[in-house]
N, C-alpha and C positions, 0 to 999 in steps of 0.2 A: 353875099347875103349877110345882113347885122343880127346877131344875137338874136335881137328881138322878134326879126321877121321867122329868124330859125327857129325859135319858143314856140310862134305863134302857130307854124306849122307842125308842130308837135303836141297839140293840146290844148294852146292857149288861143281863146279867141277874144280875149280882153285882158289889160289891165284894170285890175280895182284898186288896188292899193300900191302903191310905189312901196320902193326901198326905203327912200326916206321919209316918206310917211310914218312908215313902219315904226323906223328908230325916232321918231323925234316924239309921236305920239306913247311907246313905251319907254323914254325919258320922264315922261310925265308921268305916269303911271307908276313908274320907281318912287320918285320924290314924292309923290302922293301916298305912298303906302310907307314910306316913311318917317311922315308927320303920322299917320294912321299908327303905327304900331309903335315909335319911340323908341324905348329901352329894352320892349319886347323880342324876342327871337322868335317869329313864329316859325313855325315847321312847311314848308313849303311843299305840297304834295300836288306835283307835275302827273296831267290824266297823259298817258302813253298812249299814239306812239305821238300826237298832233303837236302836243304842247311843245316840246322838247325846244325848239327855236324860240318862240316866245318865252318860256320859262328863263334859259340861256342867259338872253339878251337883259329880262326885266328883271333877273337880282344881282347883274354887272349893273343897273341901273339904280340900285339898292345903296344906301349905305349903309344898313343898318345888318348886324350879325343876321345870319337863316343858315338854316338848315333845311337839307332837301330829302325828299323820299317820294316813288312814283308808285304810280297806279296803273294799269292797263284795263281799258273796257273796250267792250265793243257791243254795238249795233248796227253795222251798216255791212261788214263783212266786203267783198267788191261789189255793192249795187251801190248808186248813186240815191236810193230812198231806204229809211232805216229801216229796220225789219221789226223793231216793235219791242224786242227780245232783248236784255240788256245782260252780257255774260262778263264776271269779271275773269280776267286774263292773270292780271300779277297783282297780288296783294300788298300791302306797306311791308315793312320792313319796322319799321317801329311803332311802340303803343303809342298811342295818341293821348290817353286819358289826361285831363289837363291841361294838355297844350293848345296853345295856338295857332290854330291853322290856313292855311291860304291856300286856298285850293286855285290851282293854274288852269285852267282850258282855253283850248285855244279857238273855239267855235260852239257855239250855243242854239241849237238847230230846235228838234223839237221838243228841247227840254227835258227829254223821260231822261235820258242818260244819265245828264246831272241832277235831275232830281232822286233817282234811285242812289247815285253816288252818297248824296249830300243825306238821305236819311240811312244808309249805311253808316259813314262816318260819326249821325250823330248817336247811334247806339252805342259806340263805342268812347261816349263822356268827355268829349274833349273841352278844355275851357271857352272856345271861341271858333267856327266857323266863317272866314271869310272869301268870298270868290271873285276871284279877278278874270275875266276870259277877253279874248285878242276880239274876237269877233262874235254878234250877235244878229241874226239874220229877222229881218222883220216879216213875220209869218202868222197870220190869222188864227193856224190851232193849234199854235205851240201850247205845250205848259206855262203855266206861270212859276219860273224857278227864282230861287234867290242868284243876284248877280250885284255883288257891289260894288264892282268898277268894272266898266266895258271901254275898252280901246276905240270899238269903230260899228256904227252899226250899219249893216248890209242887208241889200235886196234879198229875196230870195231865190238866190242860184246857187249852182253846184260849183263852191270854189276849191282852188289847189292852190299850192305853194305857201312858205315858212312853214314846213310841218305839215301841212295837210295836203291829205294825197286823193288820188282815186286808183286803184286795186295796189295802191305800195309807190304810183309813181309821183313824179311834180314836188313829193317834200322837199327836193334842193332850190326850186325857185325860190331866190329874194323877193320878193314881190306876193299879192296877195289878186290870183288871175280867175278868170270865169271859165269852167273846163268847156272848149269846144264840146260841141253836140257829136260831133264825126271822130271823138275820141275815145268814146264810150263801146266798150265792150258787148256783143249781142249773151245775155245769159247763157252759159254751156249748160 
């Protein structure tokens, strides 16, 4: 059995995004926020736990000095539909007031998340808000949130892998996969 067929019975009932999709499209990404910020150092504040792979990858992509600091939210808890409710998990670690910042996510679903993110962050003065996220899901009622550079835009299904999971699992897939239906968990 290949890897792949062993994946697919595990979770996966498609590939959406390859491996090297992946990297060749967060290449660009790098180099673009490069010319974007110049001499700049922004502060790079990766949302936990999703981002962590793209973030990784996109400022080895970088030439330009960053500094990183994470955030943890959540809304979806193990259901595969948010729950509405947006609890922050782990706070920064440094003031922001001033700085420059690029905010990493790695999926932009119905938008409340990063929209509550994004006016948290700007209560706290920081010179510049920018947002970079891996994937944006084309969905009728999302929010309208700010997103200044999107890697890939996607259907609206429940995906896994580089980071994103469903109940904690599929973050180690390289690839960006559609969770089988028959993999989903019945509510306890």
């Amino acid at each position: 059995m290949s890897w792949q067929t062993e994946r697919r019975a595990n979770g996966v009932s498609r590939i959406l995004i390859t491996e090297q999709e992946l990297q060749r499209r967060i290449y660009e990404l790098g180099k673009e926020l490069d010319g974007v910020y110049g001499s700049e150092a922004p502060l790079m504040v990766g949302v936990l736990n999703g981002a962590v792979a793209f973030m990784t990858d996109l400022m080895r992509a970088m030439t330009i000095p960053v500094e990183i600091d994470f955030m943890a939210v959540s809304s979806y808890g193990t259901s595969t539909v948010s729950s509405g409710v947006v609890r922050i998990i782990k706070d920064l670690n440094n003031d922001i007031e001033g700085r420059h910042l690029l905010v990493v996510e790695d999926i932009i679903d119905s938008g409340l998340t990063l929209k509550y993110l994004l006016e948290l962050l700007q209560q706290r003065k920081p010179a510049s808000i920018r947002v970079v996220a891996l994937l944006k899901k084309v969905k009728p009622d999302a929010i309208e949130v700010q997103a200044d550079l999107v890697g890939f835009t996607i259907p609206d299904e429940f995906v896994i892998g580089y980071g994103l999971d469903y109940a904690e699992r599929y973050r180690n897939l390289p690839y960006v996969a559609v969770l089988d239906p028959s993999a989903i968990r019945p509510e306890e």
